[in-house]
N, C-alpha and C positions, 0 to 999 in steps of 0.2 A: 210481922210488925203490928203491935197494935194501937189502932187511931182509934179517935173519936166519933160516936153516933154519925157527927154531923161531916166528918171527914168522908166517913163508908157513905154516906147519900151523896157528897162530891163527887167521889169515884165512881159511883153506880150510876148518876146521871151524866156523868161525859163516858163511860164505857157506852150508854145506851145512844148517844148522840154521836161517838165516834164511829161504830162500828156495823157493818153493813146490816140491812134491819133481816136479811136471809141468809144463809140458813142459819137460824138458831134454834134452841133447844131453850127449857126453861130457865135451867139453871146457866147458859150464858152470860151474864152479865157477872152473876157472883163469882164462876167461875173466872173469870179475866179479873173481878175487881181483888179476890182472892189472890191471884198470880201476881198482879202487880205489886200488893201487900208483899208478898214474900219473895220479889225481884228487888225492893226497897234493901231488904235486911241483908243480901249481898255489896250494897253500895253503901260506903262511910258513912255514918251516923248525920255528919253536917253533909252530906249531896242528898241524902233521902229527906233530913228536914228541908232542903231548898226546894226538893223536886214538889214536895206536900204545900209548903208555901207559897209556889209557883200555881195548884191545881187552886187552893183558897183564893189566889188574884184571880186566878181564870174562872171561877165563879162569881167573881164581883166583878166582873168585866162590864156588865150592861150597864154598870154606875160608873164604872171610871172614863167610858167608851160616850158617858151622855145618851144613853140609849135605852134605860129603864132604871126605875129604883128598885129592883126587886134581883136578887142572885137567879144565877142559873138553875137552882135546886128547886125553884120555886117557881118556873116556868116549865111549857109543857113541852115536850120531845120535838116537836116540829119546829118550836119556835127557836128552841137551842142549837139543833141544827142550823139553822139561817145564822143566827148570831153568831154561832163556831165557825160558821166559814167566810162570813166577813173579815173575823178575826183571823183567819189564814190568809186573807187578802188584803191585810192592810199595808199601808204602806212604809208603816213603821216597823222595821223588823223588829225590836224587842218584842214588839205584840204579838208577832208571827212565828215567833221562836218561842214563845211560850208554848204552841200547839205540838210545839216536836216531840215531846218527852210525851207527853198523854200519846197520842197517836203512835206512837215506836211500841211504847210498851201494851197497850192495849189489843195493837194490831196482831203485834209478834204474838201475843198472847192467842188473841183467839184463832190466828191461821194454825195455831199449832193444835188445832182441837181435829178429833177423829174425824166426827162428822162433818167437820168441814173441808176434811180430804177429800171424803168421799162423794161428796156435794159436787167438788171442783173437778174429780176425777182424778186424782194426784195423792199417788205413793211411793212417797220419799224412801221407803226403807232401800230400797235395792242400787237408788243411788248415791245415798250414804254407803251403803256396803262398799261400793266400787271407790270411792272418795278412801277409804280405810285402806282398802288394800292398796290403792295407787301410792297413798303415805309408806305400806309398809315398805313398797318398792323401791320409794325414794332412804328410807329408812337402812334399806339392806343395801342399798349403792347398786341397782339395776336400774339402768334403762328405762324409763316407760315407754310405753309404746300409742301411736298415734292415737288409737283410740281411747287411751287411757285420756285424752285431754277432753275438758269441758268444751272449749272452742273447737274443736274438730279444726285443725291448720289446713286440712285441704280444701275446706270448705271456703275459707278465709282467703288462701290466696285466688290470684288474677287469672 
């Protein structure tokens, strides 16, 4: 999808403010700001213009919040963070549900990057593999079998 100059510095400074400041790579931010561009162009044309509309409020937050005249884009990384998370604590949910679509999509974004597998220690291939085949099992009308479950049931019961 493509935005404006000043849209892509909206996105790049709440991906920089949203997302854990380790382990990153250079290209992290664009990377996520990038993904989230092209998670937009799967969502109907009027949910992406709302969701864009929603990150432009949430940059004028420190003016509508009484809290500074200047946007988020024009403040520095620490101070945006303070501000971003007041606004997850406020007490007005519209305000706090603004924060779910940046954070969803930026998050999802960047836990899905390599290096940050391997930072966390965590490789998903082998238990998606198991997730496929459990499907096919249920797919063919077999059984699965206890281990096949995410919950382990034995572990769960008394």
């Amino acid at each position: 999808m493509k935005v404006s100059a000043g849209m892509n510095r909206i996105l790049l400074k709440l991906a920089d403010s949203i997302l854990p400041e380790a382990p990153r790579t250079e290209e992290t931010l664009n990377q996520v700001a990038r993904h989230a561009l092209v998670s937009l162009q799967y969502m109907p044309r009027s949910s992406a213009r709302v969701f864009l509309w929603g990150m432009r409020l949430l940059n004028w937050s420190p003016l509508w919040r009484l809290r500074g005249l200047r946007p988020l884009t024009a403040l520095s990384a620490d101070v945006v963070r303070r501000h971003l998370r007041a606004v997850t604590q406020s007490r007005w949910l519209p305000v706090r549900l603004l924060m779910y679509g940046p954070v969803g999509l930026f998050m999802s974004s960047y836990f899905d990057q390599d290096y940050v597998h391997r930072e966390l220690h965590y490789a998903p291939a082998a238990f998606i593999a198991g997730r496929i085949e459990l499907r096919r099992k249920w797919v063919e009308g077999r059984e699965p079998g206890s281990d096949d479950e995410v919950h382990h049931p034995r572990a769960l019961s008394p």
